[in-house]
N, C-alpha and C positions, 0 to 999 in steps of 0.2 A: 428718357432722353437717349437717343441710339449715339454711339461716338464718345458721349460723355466720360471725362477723368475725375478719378476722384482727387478731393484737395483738399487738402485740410488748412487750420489758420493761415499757416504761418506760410505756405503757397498763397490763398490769398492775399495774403498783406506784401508779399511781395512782387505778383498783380497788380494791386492797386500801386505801389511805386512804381515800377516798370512802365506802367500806363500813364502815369502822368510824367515822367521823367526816362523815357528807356534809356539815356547815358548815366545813369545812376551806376556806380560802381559796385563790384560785388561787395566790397569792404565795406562801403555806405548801405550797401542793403542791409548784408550782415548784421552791423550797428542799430540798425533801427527796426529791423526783425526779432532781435537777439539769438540770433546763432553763430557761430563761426563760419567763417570766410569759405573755408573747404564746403560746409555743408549748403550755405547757399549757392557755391557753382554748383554741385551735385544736384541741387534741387531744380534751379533754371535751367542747366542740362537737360535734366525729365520732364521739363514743361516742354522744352521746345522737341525731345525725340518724340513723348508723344500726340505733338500736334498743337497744345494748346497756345501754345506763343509758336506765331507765323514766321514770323519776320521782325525788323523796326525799319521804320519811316522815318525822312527826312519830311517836315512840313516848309511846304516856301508860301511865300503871302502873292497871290496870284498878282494886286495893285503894284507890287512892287518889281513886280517882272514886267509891266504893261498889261494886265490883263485886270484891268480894274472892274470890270462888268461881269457879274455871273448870272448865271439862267438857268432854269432846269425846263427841257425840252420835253414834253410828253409827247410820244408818238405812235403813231398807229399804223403795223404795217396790215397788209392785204396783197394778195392773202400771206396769212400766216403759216407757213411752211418753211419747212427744216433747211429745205433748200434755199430759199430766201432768207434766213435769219441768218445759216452761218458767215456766209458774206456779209451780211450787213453789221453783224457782231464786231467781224474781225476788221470793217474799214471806220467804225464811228471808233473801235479803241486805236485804231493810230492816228487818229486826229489830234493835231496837238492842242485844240481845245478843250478834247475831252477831260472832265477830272474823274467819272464814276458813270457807269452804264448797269439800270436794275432792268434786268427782265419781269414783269409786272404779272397778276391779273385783272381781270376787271378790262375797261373798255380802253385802255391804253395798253399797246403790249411793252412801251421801253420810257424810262425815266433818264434821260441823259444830264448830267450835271458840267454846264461847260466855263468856260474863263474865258474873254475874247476883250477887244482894245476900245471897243466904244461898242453903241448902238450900228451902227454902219459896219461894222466888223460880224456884229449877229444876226446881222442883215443878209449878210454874205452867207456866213455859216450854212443859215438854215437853208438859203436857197440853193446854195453850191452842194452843201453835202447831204442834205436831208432829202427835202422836196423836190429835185432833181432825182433822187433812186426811184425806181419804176415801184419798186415793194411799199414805199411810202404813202399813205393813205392820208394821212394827218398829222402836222406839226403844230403842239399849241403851250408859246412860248412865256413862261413866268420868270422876272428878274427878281434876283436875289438881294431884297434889301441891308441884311446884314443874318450871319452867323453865328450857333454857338457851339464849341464841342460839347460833350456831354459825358458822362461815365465813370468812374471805370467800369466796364464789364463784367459784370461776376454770376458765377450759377443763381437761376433762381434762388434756393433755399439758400445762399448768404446773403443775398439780396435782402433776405426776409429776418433770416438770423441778424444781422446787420445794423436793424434799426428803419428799414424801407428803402425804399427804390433814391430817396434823394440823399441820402446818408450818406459820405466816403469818410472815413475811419482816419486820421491823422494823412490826408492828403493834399498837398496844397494842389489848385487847380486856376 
């Protein structure tokens, strides 16, 4: 695995909190890690200089903004050039439908995951900002009947030390 950090338990275990709770306080990590408070800032400090913890995110319920409809877009540009992808990258992520943009293989080069206010809103979308780009080849539109998060994320081999892929270790989810 190129990148890869090593971690041992008790960095896992407190991955797996962080992930299901990142407002989780150090003191409450601590508690339910068992280390001291000092050593788990020290420890989450070094997850996140190097690299393994990104960020944290706010989740909002897209229904509850008005964006009750989701969809993921599969599309197809043509041709596919560099010249034509980075503009087309950088106007589908300021869409304020956008929620996630995968660069693919295979016979679709983009997976767009969007939130929009009805059918007639995704109506729009694809016409206004999709199929309307000269690079756009093919738009072919899937709704999202419901969702589930999934995880925590952990190195394979804990994954595996673990119990298997569906196992989280004292996590509520």
């Amino acid at each position: 695995m190129n990148g890869s950090v090593a971690l041992d338990t008790v960095d896992l275990h407190i991955l797996r909190l962080l992930q299901n709770d990142a407002r989780t306080t150090y003191r409450e990590l601590a508690a339910e890690v068992g280390v001291a408070p000092s050593t788990c800032l020290d420890r989450v400090t070094r997850l996140r200089r190097t690299g393994v913890i990104l960020g944290h995110q706010l989740r909002l319920d897209p229904a509850r903004l008005g964006r009750g409809l989701e969809a993921l877009l599969s599309v197809q540009v043509r041709p596919h050039r560099r010249e034509l992808i980075g503009p087309f990258v950088d106007r589908i992520r300021t869409l304020p439908e956008s929620r996630a943009l995968f660069h693919l293989t295979g016979p679709d080069d983009y997976l767009v995951h969007v939130a929009v206010t009805d059918t007639a809103d995704l109506q729009r979308l694809v016409l206004d900002e999709f199929t309307s780009r000269r690079e756009v080849a093919r738009v072919e539109t899937r709704l999202i009947f419901q969702q589930w998060e999934c995880g925590p994320l952990l190195p394979p081999a804990a994954r595996t030390a673990a119990g298997g892929a569906g196992q989280v270790h004292g996590a509520d989810r």
